[in-house]
C-alpha positions as CSV (number, residue, x, y, z in Angstrom):
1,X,101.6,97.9,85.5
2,X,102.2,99.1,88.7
3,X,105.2,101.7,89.4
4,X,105.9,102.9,93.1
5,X,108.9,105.7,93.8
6,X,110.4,104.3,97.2
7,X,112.1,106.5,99.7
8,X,114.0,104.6,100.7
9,X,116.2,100.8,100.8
10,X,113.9,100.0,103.8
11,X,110.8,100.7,101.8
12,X,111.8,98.4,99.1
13,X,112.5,95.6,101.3
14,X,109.4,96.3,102.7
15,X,107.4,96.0,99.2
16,X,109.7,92.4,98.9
17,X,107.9,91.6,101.7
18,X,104.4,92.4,101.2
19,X,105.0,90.8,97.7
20,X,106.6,86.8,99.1
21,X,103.2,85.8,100.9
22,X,101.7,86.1,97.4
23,X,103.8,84.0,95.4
24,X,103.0,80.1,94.9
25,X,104.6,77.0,93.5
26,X,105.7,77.7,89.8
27,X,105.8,81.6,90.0
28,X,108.9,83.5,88.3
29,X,109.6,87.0,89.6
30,X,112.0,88.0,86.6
31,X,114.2,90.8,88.4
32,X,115.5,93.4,85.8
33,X,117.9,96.9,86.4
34,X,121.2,97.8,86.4
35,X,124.1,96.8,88.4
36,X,123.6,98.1,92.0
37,X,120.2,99.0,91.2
38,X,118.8,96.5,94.2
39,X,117.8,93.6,92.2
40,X,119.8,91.4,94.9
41,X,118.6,93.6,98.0
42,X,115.0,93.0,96.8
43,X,115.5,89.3,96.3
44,X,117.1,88.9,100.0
45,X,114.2,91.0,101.7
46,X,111.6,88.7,99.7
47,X,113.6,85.2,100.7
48,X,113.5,86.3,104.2
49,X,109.7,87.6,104.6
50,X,109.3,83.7,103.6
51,X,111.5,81.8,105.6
52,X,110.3,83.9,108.3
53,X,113.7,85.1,109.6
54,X,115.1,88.5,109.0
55,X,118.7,86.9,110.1
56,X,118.7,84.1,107.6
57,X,122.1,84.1,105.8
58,X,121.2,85.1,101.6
59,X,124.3,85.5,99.9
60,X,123.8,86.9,96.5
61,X,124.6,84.0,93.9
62,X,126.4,86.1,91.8
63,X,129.4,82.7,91.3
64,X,127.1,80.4,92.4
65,X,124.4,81.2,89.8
66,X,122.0,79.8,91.8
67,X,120.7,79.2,95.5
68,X,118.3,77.0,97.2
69,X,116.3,77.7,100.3
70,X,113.2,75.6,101.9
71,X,110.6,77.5,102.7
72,X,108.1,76.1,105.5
73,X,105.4,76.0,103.3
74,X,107.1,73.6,101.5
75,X,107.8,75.4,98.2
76,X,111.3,75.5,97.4
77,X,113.0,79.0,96.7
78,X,115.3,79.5,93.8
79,X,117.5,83.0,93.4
80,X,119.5,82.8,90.0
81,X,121.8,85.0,89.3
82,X,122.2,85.0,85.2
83,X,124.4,87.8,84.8
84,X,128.1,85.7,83.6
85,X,125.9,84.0,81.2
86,X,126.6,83.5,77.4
87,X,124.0,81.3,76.3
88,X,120.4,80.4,77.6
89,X,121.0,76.3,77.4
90,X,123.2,77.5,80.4
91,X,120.6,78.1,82.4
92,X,119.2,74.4,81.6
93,X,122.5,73.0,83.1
94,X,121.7,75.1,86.2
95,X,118.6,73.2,86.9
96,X,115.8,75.2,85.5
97,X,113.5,72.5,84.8
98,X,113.4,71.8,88.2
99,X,112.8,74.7,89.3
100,X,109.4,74.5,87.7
101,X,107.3,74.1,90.9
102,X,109.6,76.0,93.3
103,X,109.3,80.0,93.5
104,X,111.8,81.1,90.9
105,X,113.5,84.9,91.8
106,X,115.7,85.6,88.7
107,X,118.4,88.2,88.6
108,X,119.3,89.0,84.8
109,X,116.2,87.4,83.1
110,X,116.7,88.5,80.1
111,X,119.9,85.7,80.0
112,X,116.4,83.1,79.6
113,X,115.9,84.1,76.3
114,X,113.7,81.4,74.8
115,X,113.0,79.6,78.1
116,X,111.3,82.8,80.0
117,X,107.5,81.6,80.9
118,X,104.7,83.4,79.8
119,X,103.4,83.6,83.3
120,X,106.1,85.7,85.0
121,X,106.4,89.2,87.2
122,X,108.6,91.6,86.1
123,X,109.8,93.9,89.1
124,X,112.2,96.8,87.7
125,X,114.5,98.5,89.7
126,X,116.0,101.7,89.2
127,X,117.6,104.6,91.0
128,X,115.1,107.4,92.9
129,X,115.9,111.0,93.5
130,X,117.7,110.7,96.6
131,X,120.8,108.0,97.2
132,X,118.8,105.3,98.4
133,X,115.5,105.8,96.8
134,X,114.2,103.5,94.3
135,X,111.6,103.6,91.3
136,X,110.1,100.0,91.4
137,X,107.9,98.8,88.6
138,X,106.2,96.1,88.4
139,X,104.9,94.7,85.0
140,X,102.6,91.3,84.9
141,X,102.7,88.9,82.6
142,X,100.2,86.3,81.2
143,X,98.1,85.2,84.4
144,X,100.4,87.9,86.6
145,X,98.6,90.6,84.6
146,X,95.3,89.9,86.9
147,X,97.1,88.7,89.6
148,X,99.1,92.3,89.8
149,X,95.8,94.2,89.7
150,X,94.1,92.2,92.7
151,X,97.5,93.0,94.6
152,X,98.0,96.7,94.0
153,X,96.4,98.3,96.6
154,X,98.6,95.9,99.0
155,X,101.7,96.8,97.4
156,X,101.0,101.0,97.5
157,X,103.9,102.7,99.9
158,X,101.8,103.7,102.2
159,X,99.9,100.3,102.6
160,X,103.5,98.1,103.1
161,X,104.5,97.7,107.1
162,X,106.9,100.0,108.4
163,X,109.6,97.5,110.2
């Protein structure tokens, strides 16, 4: 487990980004915190460091549950938003299957119940000590686990990019 206190929303952006060039076709980043707590911000800055475009358009998909976006590496990206969920087979009618060998970012992950992989990241995000600050911590799962520990120096505050 990795936990980082970030100054600031810049600085978690900045930790989305140093995190997208690491993931790969079929890896779930299972966002979890409480409303407002950045899950969405965090998913934006990570769908753009990919793309490659800090102007691309990323609506949050809170009534759309779901949103698509073609990365040039040729892995598809897939933001869910679970939150109006009742039921996991809900998620199955929002094509979850299919999103199997696509980078899943998942808002609300706890709304998978039975159908959350074993392999999975789990970023937290909660509030900081000032406004804008943020406590991010990041828990791996299955092969994540290892993957998390050969990343954490990269991921340290004072190793991500300023902008």
């Amino acid at each position: 487990m990795i936990t980082l206190d970030l100054a600031d929303l810049d600085a978690t952006a900045r930790l989305a980004a140093a995190l997208a060039p690491h993931l790969g076709a079929g890896d779930v980043v299972a966002l979890e915190g409480a409303l407002g707590a950045g899950k969405t911000e965090f998913a934006r800055a990570l769908i753009r460091a990919r793309l490659g475009d800090a102007t691309v358009d990323v609506p949050s998909p809170t009534f759309t549950l779901v949103q698509l976006y073609d990365d040039p590496s040729g892995v598809t990206l897939w933001h869910f938003d679970l939150y109006r969920l009742k039921d996991s087979d809900e998620v199955l009618e929002l094509g979850w299957d299919d999103s199997r060998d696509a980078v899943s970012l998942v808002e609300w992950p706890d709304r998978l119940g039975d159908l959350a992989p074993r392999d999975r990241l789990v970023v937290t995000l909660a509030s900081g000590a000032a406004a804008d600050a943020r406590r991010v911590s990041l828990i791996g799962h299955g092969d994540w686990a290892r993957r998390l520990a050969d990343l954490r120096s990269l991921l340290a505050p004072a190793s991500l990019p300023s902008k």
